[in-house]
N, C-alpha and C positions, 0 to 999 in steps of 0.2 A: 582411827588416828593413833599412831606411836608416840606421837613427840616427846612427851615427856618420858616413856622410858627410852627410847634412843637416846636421850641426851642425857638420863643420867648414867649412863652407859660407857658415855665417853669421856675421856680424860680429861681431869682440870691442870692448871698449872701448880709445880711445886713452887713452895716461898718459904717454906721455914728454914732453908739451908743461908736466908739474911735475916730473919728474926723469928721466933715462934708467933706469935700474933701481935696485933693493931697495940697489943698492952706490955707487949716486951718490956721489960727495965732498959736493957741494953736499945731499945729503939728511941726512947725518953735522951738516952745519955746523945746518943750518934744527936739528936736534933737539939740537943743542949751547948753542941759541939761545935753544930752547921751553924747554931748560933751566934758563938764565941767569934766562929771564923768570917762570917758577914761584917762583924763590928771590928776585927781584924784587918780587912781589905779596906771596909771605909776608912780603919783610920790612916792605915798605906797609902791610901788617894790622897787624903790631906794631906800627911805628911813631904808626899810628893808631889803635891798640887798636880793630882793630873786632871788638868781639863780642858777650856781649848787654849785661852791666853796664860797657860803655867809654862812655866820650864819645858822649852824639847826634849825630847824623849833623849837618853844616854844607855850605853851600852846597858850600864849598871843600874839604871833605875828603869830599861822597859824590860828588864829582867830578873829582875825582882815579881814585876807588875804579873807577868805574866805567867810567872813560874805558882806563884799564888793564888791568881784567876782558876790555873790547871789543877792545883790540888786542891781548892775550894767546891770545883766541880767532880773532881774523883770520889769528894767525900757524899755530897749532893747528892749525884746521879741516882747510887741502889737507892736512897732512901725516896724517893719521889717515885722512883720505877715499884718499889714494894707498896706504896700505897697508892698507886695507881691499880696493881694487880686487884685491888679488893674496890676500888671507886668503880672501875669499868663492869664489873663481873658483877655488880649486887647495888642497884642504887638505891636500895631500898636500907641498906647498910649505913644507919646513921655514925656509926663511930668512922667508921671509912670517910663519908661524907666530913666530918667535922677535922678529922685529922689531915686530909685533903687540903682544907679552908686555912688551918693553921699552916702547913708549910707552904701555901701559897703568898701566906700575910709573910711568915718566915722571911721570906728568899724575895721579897718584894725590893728591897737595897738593887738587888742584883739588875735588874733592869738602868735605874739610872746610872749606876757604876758603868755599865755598859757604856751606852752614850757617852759618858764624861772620856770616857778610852779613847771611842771612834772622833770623839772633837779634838785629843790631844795629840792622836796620828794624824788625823787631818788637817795639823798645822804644822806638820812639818813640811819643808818645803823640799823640791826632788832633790836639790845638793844635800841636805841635811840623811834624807830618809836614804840616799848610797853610801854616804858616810857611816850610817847607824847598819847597811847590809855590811858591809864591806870590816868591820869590827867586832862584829856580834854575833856569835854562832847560833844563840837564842833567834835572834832577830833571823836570821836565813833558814830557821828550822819553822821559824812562822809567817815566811814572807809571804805566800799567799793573803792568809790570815790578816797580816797589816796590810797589803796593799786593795782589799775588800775592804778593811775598815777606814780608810781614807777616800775611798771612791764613796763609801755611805757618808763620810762626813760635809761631803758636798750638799748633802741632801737634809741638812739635821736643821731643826730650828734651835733657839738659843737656850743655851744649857737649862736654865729656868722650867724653859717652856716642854723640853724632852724631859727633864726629872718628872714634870706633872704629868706628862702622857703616860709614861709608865710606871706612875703611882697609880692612877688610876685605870689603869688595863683592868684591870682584875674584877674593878667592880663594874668596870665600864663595856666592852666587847667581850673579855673573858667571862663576866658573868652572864651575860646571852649564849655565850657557848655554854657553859657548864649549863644552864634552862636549856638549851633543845636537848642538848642530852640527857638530861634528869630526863622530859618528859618524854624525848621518845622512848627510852629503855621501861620505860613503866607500860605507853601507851598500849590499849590492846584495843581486838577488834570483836565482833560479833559472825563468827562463825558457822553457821549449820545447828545452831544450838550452844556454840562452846565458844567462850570469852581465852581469845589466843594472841598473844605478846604480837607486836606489827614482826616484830623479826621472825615467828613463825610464821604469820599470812605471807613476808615475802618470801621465804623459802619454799613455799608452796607454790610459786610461779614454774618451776621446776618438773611440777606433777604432770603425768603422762594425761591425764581426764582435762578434757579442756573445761570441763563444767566445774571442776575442783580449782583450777587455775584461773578463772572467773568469777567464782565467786568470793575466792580469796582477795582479788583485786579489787570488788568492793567493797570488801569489810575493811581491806587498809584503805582505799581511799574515804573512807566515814571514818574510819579511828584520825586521817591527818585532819579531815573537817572539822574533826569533833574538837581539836587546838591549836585550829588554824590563828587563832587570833593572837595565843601565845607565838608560835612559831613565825608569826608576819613581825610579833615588835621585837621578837630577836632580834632578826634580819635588817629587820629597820635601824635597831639599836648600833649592830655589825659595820655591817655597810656606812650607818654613816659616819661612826668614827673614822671610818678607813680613809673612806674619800676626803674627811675633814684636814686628817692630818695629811693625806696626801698632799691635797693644795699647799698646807701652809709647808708642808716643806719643800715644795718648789719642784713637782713632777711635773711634766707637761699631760699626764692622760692618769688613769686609775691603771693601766696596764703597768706602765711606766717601773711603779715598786716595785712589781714581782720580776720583771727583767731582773734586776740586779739581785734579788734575794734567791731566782731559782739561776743566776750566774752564764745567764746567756743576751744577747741581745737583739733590736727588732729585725735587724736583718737574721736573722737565724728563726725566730720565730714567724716569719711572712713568708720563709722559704718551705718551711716543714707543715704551715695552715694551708699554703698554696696547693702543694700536693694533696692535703687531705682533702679539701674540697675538689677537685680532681678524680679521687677516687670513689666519691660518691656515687656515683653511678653503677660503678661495679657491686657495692653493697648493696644498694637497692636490687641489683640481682640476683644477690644470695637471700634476700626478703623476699624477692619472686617466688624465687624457687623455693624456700621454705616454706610460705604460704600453699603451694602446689603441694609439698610433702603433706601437707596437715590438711589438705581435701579444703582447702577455703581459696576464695579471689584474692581477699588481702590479710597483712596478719593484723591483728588486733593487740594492744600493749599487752596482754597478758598470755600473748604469744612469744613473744621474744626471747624467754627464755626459756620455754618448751623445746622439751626431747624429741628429740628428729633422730631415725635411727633406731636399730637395738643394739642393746649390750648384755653378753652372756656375764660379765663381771657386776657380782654384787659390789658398787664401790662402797664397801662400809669405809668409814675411818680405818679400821684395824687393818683390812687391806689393800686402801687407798698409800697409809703409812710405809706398807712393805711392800708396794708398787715404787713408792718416789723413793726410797732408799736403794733401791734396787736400779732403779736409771740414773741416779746420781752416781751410784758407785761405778757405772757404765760410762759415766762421763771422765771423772777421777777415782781414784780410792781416798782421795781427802775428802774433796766431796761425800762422796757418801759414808766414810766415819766421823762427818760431820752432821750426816742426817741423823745416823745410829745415835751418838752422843744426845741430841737433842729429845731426840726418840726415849731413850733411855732415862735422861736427867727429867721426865717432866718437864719439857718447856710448852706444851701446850694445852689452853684451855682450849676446848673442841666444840661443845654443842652448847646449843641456841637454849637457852631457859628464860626465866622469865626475871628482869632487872638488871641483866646481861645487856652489856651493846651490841648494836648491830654491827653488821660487815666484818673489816678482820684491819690486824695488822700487828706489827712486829717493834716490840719496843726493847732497847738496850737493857741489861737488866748489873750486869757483872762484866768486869773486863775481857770481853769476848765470847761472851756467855748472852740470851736471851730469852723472851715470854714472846709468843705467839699466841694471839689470840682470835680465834673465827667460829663460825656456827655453820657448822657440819653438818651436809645433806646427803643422800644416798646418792651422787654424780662423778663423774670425771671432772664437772667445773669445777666441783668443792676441793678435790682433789689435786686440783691447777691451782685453788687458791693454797692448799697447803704448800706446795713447792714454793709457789711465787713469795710468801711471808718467810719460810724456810733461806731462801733466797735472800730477802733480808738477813737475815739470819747470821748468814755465810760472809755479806759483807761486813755485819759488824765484827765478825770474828778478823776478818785481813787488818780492820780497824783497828783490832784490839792493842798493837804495839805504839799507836800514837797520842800523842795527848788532848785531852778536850777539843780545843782549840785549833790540834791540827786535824780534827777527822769532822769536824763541821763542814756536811757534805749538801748542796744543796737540792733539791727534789728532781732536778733533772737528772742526774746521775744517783740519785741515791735509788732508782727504779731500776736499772740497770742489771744489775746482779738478778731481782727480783726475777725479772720478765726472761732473761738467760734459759733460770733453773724453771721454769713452769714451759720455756718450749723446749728444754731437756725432754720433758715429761709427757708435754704433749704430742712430740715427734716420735716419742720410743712407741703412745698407744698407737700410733695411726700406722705405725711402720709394719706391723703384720699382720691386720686389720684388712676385712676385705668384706663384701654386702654390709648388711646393715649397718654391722658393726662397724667399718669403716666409716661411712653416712655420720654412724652415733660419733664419732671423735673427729670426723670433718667438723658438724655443728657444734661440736662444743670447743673446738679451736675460734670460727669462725665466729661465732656467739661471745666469747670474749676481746674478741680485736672489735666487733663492732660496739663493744661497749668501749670503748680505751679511743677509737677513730669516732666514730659518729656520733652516740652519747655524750661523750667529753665534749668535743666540739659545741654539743646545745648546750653546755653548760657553761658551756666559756662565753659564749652569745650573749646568753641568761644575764651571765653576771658582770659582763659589760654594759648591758643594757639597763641594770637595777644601779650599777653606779648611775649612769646618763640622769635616769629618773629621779635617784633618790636626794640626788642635788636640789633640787625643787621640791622634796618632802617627802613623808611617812606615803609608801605603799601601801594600799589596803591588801588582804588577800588575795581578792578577784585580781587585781591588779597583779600583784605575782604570778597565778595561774593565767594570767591571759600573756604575761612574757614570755611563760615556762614553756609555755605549749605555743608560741610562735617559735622558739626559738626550736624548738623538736621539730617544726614543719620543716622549717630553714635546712635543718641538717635528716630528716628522715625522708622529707619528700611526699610523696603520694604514697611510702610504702603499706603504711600505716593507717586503720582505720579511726583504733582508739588510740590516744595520749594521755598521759599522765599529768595533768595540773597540779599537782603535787610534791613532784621531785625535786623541786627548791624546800620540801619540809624535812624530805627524807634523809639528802645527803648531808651530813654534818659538816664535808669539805667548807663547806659556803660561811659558815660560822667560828671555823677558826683560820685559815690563811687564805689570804684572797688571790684568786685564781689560783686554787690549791686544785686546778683541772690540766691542762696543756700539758705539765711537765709529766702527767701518765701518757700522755702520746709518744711524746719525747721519749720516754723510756723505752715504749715497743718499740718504737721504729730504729732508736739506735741498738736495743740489746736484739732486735732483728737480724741487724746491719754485721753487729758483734757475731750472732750465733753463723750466720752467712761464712762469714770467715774461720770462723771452727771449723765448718762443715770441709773449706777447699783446705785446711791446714791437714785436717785428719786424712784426705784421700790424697794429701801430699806424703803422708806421715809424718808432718813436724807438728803435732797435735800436743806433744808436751812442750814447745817454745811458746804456742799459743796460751795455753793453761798457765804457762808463769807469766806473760806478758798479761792476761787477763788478770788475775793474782793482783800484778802490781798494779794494774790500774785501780785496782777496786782499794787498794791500799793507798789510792793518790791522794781519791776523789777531795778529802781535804785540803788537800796543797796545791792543788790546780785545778783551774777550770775547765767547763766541757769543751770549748774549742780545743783546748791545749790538749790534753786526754785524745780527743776523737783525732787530732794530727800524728799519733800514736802509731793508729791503727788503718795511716792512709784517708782518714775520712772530713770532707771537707763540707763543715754543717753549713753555711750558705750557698752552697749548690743544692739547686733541686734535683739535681740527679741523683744524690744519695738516698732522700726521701722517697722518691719514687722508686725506688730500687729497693729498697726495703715493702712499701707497698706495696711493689712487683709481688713476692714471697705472699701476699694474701691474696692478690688479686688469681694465681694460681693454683691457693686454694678455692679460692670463689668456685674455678674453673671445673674445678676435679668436682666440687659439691653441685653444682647446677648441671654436670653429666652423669652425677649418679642419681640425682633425684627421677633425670628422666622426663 
């Protein structure tokens, strides 16, 4: 076993270019400052009575309001993103930990200030709020922005009752989130002899030995046993504030919130699950037929992400890095002196250690500037997963010219960008790729969309299903694992020998936004739908009209929503046709990998 020198091998993220450490002077001052300005904006809301039955909003006072919201949060932002760099990466890191605690307690105002906003746009009436477009440049530079926060204030209960929700987040859902994450970044497993962090046993799923990939899959599933009980009263704790305040504020389903928070609605989502379920059969195909590559009848969970295929490429990090800067810069040369820069500045932490979180993702750090964070295996998937966070990346940089307020993007498009630059990546490997090696970059295309299509899907089941239940009370364990693994039947089928009862403990999605699943679907199948159209611009030659029309949309996502965006680009998300047209693009994958398996 390498792990632990692999990983310290590979790169962490710079931070001292916003403060030298956790005990900076000048970090004390900025959070002395975010201080001053919290108590700043409350006293701007009194002074303005903004809440729901104050004064209508006026030129002059919703821009003030907002003008202050915006540099409130410029000032925020680094500071919460630099100690984030040191919570996620080391939870063993009690100073990280406590200074985490304090700017949570800090910034705690901010949530009811929220609320009090979205009730005092929400009382404007449509003659009022044309009036306030039609006068106020502020106001049209954030009319998206108000017209979201008036369609939420339908949904708000009464000012009282929203201050007390989000005084009590933090210690309420948000402290069950921060416990699965303390405990799964510590939790470890029982190895072959060797006591190994869950995030190493699941990067082992990966190993070419299927006896290594088995028995890793038991040792993590005895490391989530071993705190199941912690991890069932998180969820329980989650879930049921969720569902709680959903009722009271007048949703008709637990679905219902996330509609409007990821900026789409049920017709658009019944059209894109329709299709998914639809294409089930074709994945179960490429399960067939992977099973057959790996000499079995069926695959077993800790097949799934086994290597099918070879590959003469060692993908270390180092030349995973100068593989995706190299097909980025193949797509643009922004692009890729956007990977270089990132590359270059340390924005990423790379390998798996131990008090480190699992999985990956891409947080804002600097205005147009970021931290990527993942745990790096010797793969082309790890390799997708750097583009795809890189990808993030790239959007927050088109971001970077708008304020707060206008680049609040929500999860369906904010995937977008993401999923683009990793099938940049994963089209450049498979493009001159021919036996095995072809094989090897079919399965790990194909490996990741059935994670994103079929995965997802059990998980959106899952956690429809634990609202349904949790209405009537605390789940036990068994009870979670006996959803978790119908709802994998539901969506895997008969592929599958062994399942996973567990992966309501694994995924952290589940404990901080609900149905924080669907809008990864959404993402493939539209920056599918997107890349589709790269593909006929480039053999048109207008490949740079595309590149700036992508550009702006990725520069929208804040000011407009995903219908309005996808009408952009000709794409009409309540038709199933575009869904399945994008599907199409895998199901031909399927095609090409069940003919070469043979």
């Amino acid at each position: 076993m390498t792990f632990a020198a692999n990983a310290a091998e590979m790169p962490r993220w710079r931070t001292d270019d916003l403060y030298a450490s956790l005990s900076d002077p000048r970090l004390e001052q900025d959070l002395e400052g975010l201080r001053a300005g919290i108590a700043d904006l409350e006293r701007l809301f009194d002074e303005l009575d903004v809440r729901m039955d104050g004064p209508a909003a006026t030129p002059e006072t919703l821009g003030r309001v907002l003008d202050a919201m915006n540099a409130l949060s410029n000032h925020s932002g680094p500071i919460g993103a630099y100690l984030n760099a040191f919570f996620t990466t080391d939870s063993r890191d009690t100073l990280a930990q406590s200074r985490m605690a304090a700017f949570t307690t800090l910034t705690l105002p901010l949530g009811p200030l929220r609320s009090r906003l979205t009730a005092w746009l929400g009382g404007l009436s449509d003659a009022q709020f044309s009036e306030l477009l039609a006068a106020s440049g502020t106001a049209r530079d954030h009319e998206h922005f108000l017209r979201r926060a008036a369609a939420l204030a339908h949904y708000q209960m009464s000012p009282p009752e929203e201050d007390l929700a989000a005084r009590l987040r933090p210690s309420g859902a948000g402290g069950w989130s921060k416990l699965q994450g303390n405990i799964s970044s510590v939790l470890k497993g029982e190895f072959r002899g060797k006591s190994l962090p869950v995030t190493a046993l699941r990067a082992l799923a990966s190993d070419a030995d299927e006896s290594v990939r088995r028995d890793a899959f038991e040792a993590e599933i005895a490391a989530w046993k071993s705190s199941e009980m912690v991890f069932a009263a998180a969820l329980n704790g989650v879930k049921g504030e969720e569902g709680t305040l959903a009722r009271r504020r007048g949703f008709a389903d637990a679905v219902a919130p996330s509609l409007l928070t990821h900026g789409i609605d049920h017709e658009t989502l019944d059209a894109m699950q329709g299709a998914v379920v639809r294409s089930f059969p074709d994945f179960r195909r490429y399960f067939a037929a992977k099973a057959r590559a790996l000499g079995k009848q069926k695959l077993d969970w800790w097949d799934i992400l086994a290597p099918v295929g070879s590959s003469e490429t060692e993908w270390t990090y180092g030349a995973g890095a100068e593989f995706v800067e190299r097909q980025f810069r193949g797509y643009s040369a922004g692009l890729g002196d956007f990977a270089a820069e990132a590359f270059d500045g340390d924005w990423v932490d790379a390998g798996p250690r131990e008090g480190k979180r699992s999985g990956a993702f891409c947080m804002r750090w600097t205005r147009g500037k970021s931290r990527i964070l993942m745990n790096h295996a010797p793969s082309l998937d790890s390799v997708s997963t750097l583009a795809h966070e890189l990808g993030h990346g790239y959007h927050n940089a088109r971001l970077a010219q708008a304020e707060p307020l206008q680049r609040e993007t929500p999860m369906t498009l904010a995937e977008t960008a993401s999923i683009f630059c990793e099938t940049v990546v994963q089209n450049a490997a498979l493009a001159d790729a021919t036996g095995p090696e072809r094989l090897y970059v079919l399965e790990t295309s194909l490996m990741g969309h059935a994670q994103v299509v079929v995965d997802i899907h059990s998980r959106f089941l899952f956690e429809r299903a634990v609202f349904e239940r949790r209405e009537k009370g605390d789940l036990n364990p068994q009870e979670f694992g006996e959803l978790m693994t119908w709802a994998q039947r539901e969506t895997y089928g008969d592929a599958l020998n062994t399942l996973h009862p567990y992966m309501w403990a694994v995924k952290p999605h589940y404990y901080s936004l609900a149905f924080y699943n669907y809008p990864y679907t959404f993402g493939l199948l539209f920056g599918l739908g997107l890349y589709a159209q790269y593909v006929a611009a480039r053999e048109a030659g207008t490949e740079a009209e595309f590149q700036t029309r992508y550009d702006e949309l990725l520069a929208s996502t804040g000011r407009e929503g995903p219908l309005a965006l996808a009408a952009r680009f000709g794409i009409e998300l309540h038709a199933p046709d575009f869904w399945e047209g994008s599907l199409d693009v895998i199901r031909r994958q399927i095609d090409a990998y069940v003919e070469a398996v043979g």
